[in-house]
C-alpha positions in Angstrom: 19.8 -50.2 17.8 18.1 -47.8 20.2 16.2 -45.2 18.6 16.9 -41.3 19.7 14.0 -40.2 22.2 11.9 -37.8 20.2 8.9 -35.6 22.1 5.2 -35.9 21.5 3.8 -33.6 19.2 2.4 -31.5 22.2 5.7 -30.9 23.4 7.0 -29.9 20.2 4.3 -27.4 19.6 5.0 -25.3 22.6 8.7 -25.6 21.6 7.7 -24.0 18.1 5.8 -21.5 19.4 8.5 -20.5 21.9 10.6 -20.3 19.2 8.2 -18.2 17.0 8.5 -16.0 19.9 11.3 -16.0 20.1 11.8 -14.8 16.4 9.3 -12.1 17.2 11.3 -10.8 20.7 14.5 -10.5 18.5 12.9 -8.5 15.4 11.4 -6.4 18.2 14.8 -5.3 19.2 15.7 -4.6 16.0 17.5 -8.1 15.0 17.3 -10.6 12.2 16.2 -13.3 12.8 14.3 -16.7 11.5 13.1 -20.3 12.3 15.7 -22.4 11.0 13.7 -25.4 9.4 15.6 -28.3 6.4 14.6 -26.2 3.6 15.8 -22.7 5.1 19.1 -21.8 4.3 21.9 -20.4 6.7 21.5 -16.9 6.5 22.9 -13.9 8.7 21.5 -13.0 11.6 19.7 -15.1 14.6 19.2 -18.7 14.1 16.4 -19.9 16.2 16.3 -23.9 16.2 13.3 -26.0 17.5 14.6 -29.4 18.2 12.3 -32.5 18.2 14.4 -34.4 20.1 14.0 -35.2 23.9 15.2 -32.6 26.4 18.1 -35.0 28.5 19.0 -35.4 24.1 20.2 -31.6 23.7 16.5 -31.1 22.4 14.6 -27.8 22.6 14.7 -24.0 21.3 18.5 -22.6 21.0 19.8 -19.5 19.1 22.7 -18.9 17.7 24.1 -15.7 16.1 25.8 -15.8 12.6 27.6 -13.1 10.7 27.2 -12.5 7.1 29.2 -15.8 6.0 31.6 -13.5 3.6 33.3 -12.6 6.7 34.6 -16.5 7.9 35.0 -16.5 4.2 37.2 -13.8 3.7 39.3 -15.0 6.7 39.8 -18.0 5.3 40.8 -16.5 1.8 38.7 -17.8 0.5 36.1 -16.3 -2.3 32.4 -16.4 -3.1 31.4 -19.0 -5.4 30.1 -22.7 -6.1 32.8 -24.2 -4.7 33.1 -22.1 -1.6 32.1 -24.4 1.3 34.7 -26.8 0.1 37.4 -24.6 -0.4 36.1 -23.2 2.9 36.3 -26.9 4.5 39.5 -27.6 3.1 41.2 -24.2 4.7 39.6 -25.3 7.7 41.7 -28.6 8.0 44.3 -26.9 7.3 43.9 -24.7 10.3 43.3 -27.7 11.9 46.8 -29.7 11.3 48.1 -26.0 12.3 46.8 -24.4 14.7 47.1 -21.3 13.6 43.8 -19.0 13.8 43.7 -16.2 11.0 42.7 -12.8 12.6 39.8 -13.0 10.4 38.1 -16.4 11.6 39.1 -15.0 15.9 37.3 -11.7 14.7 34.0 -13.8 13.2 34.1 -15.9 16.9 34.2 -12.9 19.1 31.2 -11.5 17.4 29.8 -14.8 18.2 30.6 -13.8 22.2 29.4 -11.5 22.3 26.1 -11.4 20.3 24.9 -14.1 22.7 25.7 -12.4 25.8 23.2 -9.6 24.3 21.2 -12.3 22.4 20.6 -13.2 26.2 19.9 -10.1 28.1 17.1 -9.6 25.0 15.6 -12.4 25.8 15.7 -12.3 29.4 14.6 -8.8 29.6 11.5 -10.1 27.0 10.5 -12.9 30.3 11.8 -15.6 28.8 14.4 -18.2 30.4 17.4 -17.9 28.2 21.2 -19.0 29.2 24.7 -20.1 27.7 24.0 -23.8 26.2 27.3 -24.9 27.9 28.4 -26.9 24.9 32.2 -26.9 24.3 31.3 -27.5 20.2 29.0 -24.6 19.8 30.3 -21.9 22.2 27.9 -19.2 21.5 24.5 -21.4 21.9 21.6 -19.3 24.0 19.0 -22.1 25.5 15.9 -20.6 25.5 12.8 -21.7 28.2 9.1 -19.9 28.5 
């Protein structure tokens, strides 16, 4: 079994440095944001990721906006509590076998769109190399690069 290419630890400090500053370009502009580590959880706002894992691997610094999760909630009826995200999971396969897209959940993805088209003009105006990830799984990925 061939093990995942990882960087050396020199590499991976830039990368969390860039993505400290990266934190600190986006509270700047007046935007929430944090270093998404294990132990953090998902919370609204900018999610900055520092990826150990080689570059040609997907690794590096991304950013991904996400609204206050009561909203995907609410579009997918589906209330706060314990047993949320698999309530939340199962409405989701349903939506799956159907194709049909609540209002809600399209409204919660075009705030996606278009948070990372300003997600990257803040950073590119800040001098930093930020672009569209191109990844048909997360749409709304920013790449970031010093």
């Amino acid at each position: 079994m061939t093990e995942t290419p990882r960087v050396p630890p020199e590499v991976l400090a830039r990368r969390t440095e860039l993505g400290a500053r990266v934190v600190a370009e986006l509270h700047r502009a007046g935007l929430p944001a944090y270093l998404r580590t294990r132990e953090t959880p998902a919370q609204a706002g900018a999610e900055v990721v520092v990826d150990d894992l080689a570059a040609e691997e997907g690794g590096g610094v991304t950013v991904e906006w996400h609204p206050d999760p009561g909203l995907r909630l609410a579009a997918l009826g589906v209330s706060p509590g314990d047993d949320a995200p698999e309530r939340a999971a199962t409405a989701l396969a349903g939506i799956g076998r159907t194709g049909v897209v609540p209002d809600g959940l399209r409204h919660a993805d075009e705030i996606g769109a278009h948070m990372q088209r300003a997600l990257i003009g803040i950073l590119v105006s800040a001098g930093l190399d930020a672009r569209d990830l191109g990844d048909e799984d997360d749409p709304h990925v920013v790449r970031v690069g010093g």
